[in-house]
C-alpha positions, 0 to 999 in steps of 0.5 A: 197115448196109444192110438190104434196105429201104434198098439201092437198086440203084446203091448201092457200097463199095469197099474197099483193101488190100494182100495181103502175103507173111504173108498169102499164107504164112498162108493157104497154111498154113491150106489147105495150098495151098503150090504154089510160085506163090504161095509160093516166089520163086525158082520164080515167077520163072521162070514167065510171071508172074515172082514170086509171086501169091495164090491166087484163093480167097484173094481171094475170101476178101477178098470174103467178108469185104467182104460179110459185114461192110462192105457190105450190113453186118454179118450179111449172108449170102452165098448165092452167089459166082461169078467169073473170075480175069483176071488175077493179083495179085502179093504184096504188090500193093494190091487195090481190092473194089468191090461194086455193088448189081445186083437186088433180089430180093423173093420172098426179100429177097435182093440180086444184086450184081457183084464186081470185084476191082482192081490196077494200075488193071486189073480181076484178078477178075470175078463176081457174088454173091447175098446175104441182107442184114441185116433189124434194127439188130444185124444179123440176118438172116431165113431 
């Protein structure tokens, strides 16, 4: 676990995964966000993308839990994420999360990181998020 004290700016994680069919059916019955681009083959197919994608929120999804478990650690605390979609990620394409320490923040303990999203070797999402790092070995958090 990194606490506040221990990131430096530079430090990464990335992390890798494939977004499949179940979890983009799953994540569409969750929120009820059931638009035929992300759902329905024969309809993506005869779109500008040709199949299926996931839906943006669903990969920021991924990034919450990249940031709120993985890196800085477990218990940080996102405050802020913003981002711009580049481009789309088929289902069942793989994703890279790649998150970079960009800004200590003192007055607050806070830290600015940069957030990309990869498929394909091509960047499909750019951002930035502000996070509360852990402070302690079991992973609090001071407000």
């Amino acid at each position: 676990m990194n606490t506040y004290e221990s990131l430096q700016i530079g430090d990464s994680f990335t992390f890798d995964r494939v977004l499949t069919r179940e979890d983009v059916d799953t994540f569409a019955e969750l929120t009820g966000d059931d638009n035929p681009i992300h759902v329905d083959p024969e309809y993506a197919a005869d779109t500008q993308f040709g199949k299926p994608i996931v839906h943006g929120v669903l990969l920021l999804g991924i990034i919450s839990k990249v940031l709120g478990r993985d890196f800085p650690g477990y218990g940080s605390i996102a405050v802020a994420i913003s981002c711009r979609f580049l481009r789309p990620v088929a289902v069942g394409s793989e994703i890279t999360v790649e998150v970079k320490v960009a800004e200590k923040i003192e007055k607050r303990k806070h830290v600015k990181v940069r957030i990309y999203v990869y498929t394909g070797g091509k960047m499909a999402l750019g951002g930035e998020g502000t996070l509360i790092p852990p402070t302690g070995d079991d992973g609090t958090v001071e407000m």
